[in-house]
VEXPA-341036 format. One record per atom (N, C-alpha, C): x, y, z. Coordinates in steps of 0.05 Angstrom, whole numbers, plus 5000, padded with zeros to 4 digits. Layout:
! residues N
XYZ/...
//
This chain:
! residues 69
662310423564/660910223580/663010043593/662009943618/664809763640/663709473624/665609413622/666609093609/664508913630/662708693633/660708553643/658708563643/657208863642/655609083647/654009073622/650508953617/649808943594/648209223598/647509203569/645909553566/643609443569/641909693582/639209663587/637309733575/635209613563/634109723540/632109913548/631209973527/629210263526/626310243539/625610393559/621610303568/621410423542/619410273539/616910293512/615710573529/615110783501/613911063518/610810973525/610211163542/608311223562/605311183544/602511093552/600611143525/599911373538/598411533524/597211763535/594711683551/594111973570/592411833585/589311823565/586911693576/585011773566/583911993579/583012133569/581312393587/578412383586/577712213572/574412173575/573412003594/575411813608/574911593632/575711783654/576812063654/577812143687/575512343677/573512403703/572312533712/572612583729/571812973728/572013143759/570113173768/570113133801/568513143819/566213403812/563713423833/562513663823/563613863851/563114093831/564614313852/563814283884/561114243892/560814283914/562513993932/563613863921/565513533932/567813643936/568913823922/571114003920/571614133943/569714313938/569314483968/569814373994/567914163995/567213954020/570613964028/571313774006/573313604011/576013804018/576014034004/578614304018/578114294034/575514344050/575214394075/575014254096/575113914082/575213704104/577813724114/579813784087/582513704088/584613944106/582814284091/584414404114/583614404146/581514184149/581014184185/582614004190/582313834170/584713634179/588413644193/588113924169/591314034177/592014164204/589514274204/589814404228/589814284250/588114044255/588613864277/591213684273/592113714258/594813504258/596013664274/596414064258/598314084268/598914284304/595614214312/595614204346/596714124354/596113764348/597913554352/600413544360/600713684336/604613664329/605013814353/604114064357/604914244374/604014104407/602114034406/602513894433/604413714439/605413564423/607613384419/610613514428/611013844416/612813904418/613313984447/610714114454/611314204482/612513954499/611013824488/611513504521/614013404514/615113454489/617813394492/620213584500/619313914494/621214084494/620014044541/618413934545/618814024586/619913844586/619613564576/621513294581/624513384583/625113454562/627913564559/629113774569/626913934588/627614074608/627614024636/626413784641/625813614665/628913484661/629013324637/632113164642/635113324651/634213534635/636913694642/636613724673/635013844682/634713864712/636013644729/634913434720/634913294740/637312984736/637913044712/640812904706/642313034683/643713254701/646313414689/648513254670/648713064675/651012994658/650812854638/648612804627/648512734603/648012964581/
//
């Protein structure tokens, strides 16, 4: 241990969880909800891709039209 430097004491361990207070959704919420989430993905990742294009012509517009940077 460096000389000034006090020791840090111990976290008190974790309680367990309860498992009778977490309840799972019913299957068909499940469902719903994969399938809200993979439309979701997929429109993000349009997005993204439209994003990329407008930046990958930007950066083909710049080069064009100011070489020296």
């Amino acid at each position: 241990m460096m000389p000034g430097r006090t020791i840090r004491k111990p976290a008190p361990p974790a309680e367990p969880a309860d498992l009778a207070r977490i309840k799972s959704p019913p299957p068909c919420a499940c469902l719903a909800e994969r399938d809200a989430v993979a439309e979701c993905a997929v429109e993000l990742r349009r997005i993204g891709d439209k994003a990329d294009l407008r930046q990958k012509i930007l950066n083909l517009i710049t080069k064009l039209f100011c070489p020296k940077t």
